[in-house]
N, C-alpha and C positions, 0 to 999 in steps of 0.2 A: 151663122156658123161658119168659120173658119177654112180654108180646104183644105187645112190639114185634119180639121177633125171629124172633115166629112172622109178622107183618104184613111183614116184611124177607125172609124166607124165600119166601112166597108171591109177592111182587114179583120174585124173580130168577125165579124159577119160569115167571111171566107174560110178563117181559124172554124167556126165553130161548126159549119156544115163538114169542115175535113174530119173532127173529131166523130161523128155522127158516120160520115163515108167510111173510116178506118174501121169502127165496130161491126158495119153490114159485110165488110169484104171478108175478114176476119172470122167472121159468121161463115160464109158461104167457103170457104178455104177449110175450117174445121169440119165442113159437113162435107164436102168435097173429099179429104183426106181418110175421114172416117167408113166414107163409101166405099173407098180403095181399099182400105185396109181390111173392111168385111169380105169386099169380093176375093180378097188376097188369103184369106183363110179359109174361107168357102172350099174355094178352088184346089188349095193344097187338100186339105180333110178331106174333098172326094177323090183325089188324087192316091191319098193313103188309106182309103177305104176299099178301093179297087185292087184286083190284083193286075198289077201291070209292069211290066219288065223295061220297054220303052216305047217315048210318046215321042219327043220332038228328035228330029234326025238321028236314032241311033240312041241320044243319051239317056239313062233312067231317070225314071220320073223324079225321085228325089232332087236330081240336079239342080232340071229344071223347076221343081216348086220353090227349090232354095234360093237359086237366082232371083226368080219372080219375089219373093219374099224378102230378100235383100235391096231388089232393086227398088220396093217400095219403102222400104225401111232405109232408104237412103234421099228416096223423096219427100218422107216426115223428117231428115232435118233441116232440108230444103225448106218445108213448108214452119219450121222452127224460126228457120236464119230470117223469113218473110216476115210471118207474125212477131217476131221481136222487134223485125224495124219499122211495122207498124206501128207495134207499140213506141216504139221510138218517136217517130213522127207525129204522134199523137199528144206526147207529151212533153215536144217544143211548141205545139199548138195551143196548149195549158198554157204555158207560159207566154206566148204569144198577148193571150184572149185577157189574162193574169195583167201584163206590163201595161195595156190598153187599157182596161178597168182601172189601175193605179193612176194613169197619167189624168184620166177625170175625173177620180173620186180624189184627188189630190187638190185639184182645183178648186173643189166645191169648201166653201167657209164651214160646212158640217160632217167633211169628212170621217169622222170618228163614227158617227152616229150611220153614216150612209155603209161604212165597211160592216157593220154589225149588222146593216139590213142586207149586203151583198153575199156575208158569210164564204164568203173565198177570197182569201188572199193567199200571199209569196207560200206563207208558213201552212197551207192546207190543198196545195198541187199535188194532186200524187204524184209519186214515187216508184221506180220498179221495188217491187218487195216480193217474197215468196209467200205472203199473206192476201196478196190481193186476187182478185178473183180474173185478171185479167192473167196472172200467174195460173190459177187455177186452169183456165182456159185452157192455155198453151199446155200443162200437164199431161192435159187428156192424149194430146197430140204425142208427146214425151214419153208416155206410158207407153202406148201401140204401138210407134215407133222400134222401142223400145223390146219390147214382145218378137215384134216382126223378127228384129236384132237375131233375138235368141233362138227361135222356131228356125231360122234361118241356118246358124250354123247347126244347132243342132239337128237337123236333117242330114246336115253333110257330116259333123262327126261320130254321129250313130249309124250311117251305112259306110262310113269308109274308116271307123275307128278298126284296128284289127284287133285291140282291146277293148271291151265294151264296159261299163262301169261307170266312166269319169264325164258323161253328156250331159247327165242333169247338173251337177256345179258348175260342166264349161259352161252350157248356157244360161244358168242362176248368175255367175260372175260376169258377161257377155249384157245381161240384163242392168244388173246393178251399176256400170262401168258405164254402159251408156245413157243410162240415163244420170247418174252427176254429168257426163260429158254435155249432155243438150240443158240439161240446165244451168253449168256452168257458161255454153253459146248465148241461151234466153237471156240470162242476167248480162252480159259483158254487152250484148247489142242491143239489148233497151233500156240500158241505163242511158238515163241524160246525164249527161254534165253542162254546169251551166257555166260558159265562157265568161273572162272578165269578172 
């Protein structure tokens, strides 16, 4: 064998344990994130379950659950901007593992017959799409995010609105707004585009 197609060999090799590394981190990020966001509702709901005037220096609680709930809702798109360039990375490593398979199933005199036993080529790499379940994934994340968003101002415009009324559509519209926003981030950062 060759060294170049020992140097080809060890590169799919590489690609395909990242594609595997990128799923577990992804994994432990969504679980990560989700634990946050449970404590992060917890925490306000006993907050608004108590009667309490103020907790941290002076300011009403409300403030501070709102902060705390914005500031996490600003670490899920954080954790967006992350998982989408996971996905990212993941799916030059497709294509990596993809160009590598083509350069020896091309060589071989029964190529035809070897791609239909390979059943992955150019034309069956995924795609970022809002169908795929790696979309789904990120969702989850999108959704809560998303929630936190709302829960957030709307604690600050239901105690300091001096009109009361308009908090459920500000944070209905606050919800809806943010999330095309993170999913318009998902798609734009884990799209590949393939150079050349």
């Amino acid at each position: 064998m060759k060294e170049i197609d020992e140097f080809l060999l060890k590169e799919y090799e590489s690609a395909q344990k990242l594609t595997y590394h990128v799923d577990e981190m992804r994994s432990k990020l969504t679980q990560f994130f989700i634990a946050l966001s449970g404590v992060t509702l917890a925490a306000i709901t006993t907050f608004a379950s108590k009667d309490m005037s103020h907790i941290l220096l002076g300011s009403p609680w409300y403030i501070v659950a709102s902060v705390s709930v914005l500031g996490c809702a600003l670490l899920g798109v954080l954790f967006v901007l992350i998982i989408a360039r996971l996905r990212l990375t993941q799916l030059e490593h497709f294509h990596i593992t993809n160009n590598i398979r083509q350069h020896f199933l091309d060589k071989s005199d029964d190529k035809e017959n070897l791609w239909k036993v390979v059943g992955l080529s150019q034309e069956t790499i995924p795609t970022t799409t809002r169908s795929s379940g790696s979309y789904f994934w990120v969702l989850l994340i999108m959704i809560l995010s998303s929630l936190l968003f709302s829960v957030g101002l709307f604690l600050l415009s239901a105690n300091l609105a001096t009109e009361k009324g308009d908090e459920y559509k500000c944070a209905l519209s606050v919800f809806v707004a943010s999330m095309i926003i993170l999913d318009q981030i998902y798609m734009r950062t884990a799209t590949f585009i393939k150079e050349g």
